[in-house]
C-alpha positions in Angstrom: 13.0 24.8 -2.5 10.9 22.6 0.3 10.5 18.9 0.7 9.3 16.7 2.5 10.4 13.5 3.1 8.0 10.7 4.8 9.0 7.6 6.0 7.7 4.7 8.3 4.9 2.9 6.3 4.2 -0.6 5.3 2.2 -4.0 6.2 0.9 -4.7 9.4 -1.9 -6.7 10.9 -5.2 -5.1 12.1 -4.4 -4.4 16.0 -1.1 -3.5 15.0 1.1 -0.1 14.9 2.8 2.2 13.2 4.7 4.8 13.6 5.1 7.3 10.2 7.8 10.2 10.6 7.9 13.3 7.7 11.0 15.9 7.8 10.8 18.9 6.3 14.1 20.5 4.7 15.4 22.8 2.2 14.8 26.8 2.5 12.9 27.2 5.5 12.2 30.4 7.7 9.7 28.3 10.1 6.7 26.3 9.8 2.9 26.6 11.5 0.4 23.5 10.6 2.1 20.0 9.8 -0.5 17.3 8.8 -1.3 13.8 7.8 -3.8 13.1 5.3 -5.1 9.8 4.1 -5.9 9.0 1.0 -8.1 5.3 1.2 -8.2 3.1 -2.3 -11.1 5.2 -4.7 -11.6 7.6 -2.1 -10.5 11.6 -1.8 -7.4 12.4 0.4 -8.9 13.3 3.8 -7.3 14.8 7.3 -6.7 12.2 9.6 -4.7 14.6 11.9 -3.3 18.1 12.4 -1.0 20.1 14.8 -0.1 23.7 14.7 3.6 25.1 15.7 2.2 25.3 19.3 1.3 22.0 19.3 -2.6 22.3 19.6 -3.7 19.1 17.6 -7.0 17.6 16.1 -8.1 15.1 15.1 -10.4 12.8 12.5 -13.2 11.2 14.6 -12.5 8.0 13.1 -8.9 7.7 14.9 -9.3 9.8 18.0 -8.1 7.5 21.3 -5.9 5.6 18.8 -3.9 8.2 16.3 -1.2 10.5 18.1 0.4 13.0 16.3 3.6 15.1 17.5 6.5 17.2 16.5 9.5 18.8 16.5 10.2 22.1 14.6 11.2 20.6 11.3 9.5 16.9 11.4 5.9 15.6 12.5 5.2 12.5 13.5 2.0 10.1 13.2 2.0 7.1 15.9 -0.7 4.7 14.7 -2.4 2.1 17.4 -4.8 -0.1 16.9 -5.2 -0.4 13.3 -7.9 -1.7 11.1 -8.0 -2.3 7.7 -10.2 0.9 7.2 -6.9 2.8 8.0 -5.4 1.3 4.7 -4.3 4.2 2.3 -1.5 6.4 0.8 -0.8 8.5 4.0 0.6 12.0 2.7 2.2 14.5 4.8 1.5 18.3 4.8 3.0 21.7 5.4 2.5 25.3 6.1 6.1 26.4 5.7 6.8 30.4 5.9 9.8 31.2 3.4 10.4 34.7 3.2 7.0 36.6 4.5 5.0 34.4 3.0 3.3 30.7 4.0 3.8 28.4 1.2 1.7 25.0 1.6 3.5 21.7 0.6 2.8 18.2 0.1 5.0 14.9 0.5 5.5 12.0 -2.0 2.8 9.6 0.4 4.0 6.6 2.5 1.4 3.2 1.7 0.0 1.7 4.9 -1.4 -1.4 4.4 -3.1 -2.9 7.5 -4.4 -7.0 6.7 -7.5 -8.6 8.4 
């Protein structure tokens, strides 16, 4: 079994940062893309940022020049400048993690980021 274990969230005031952290562990051979999604109050979960095991990364347009994702093998990070309450959501991490031959795609539990006006 895989999990995926995020930590980091919480309240801060808009112009603030944060700095979320997810580790992957269990029965892992390796692991390609590691993202962060977003999902805002009412709305659908949505990529805020990806990287792949080569550390190419992309971005939403709504956080480029102020979201910096990074990793090492196992854990992906999400630093967070600049906030504004629009950034407020249940911020999920998610894997591509080869077990065997084959990719399997798993989620985390979600980390709440709150960000007050």
């Amino acid at each position: 079994q895989v999990q995926l274990v995020e930590s980091g969230g919480g309240l801060v005031q808009a112009g603030g940062s944060l700095t979320l952290s997810c580790t992957a562990s269990g029965s892992i051979f390796r692991i390609n893309a590691m993202n962060w999604y977003c999902q805002a109050p009412g709305k659908q979960r949505e990529l805020v940022a990806a990287i792949t095991s080569g550390s190419t990364t992309n971005y939403a347009d709504s956080v480029k020049g102020r979201f910096t994702i990074s990793r090492t093998e196992n854990t992906v990070y999400l630093r967070m400048n600049s906030l504004k309450p629009e950034d407020t959501g249940v911020y999920y991490c998610n894997a591509d993690v080869m077990r065997g031959i084959y990719y399997y795609n798993y989620w985390g539990q979600g980390t709440q980021v709150t960000v007050s006006s």
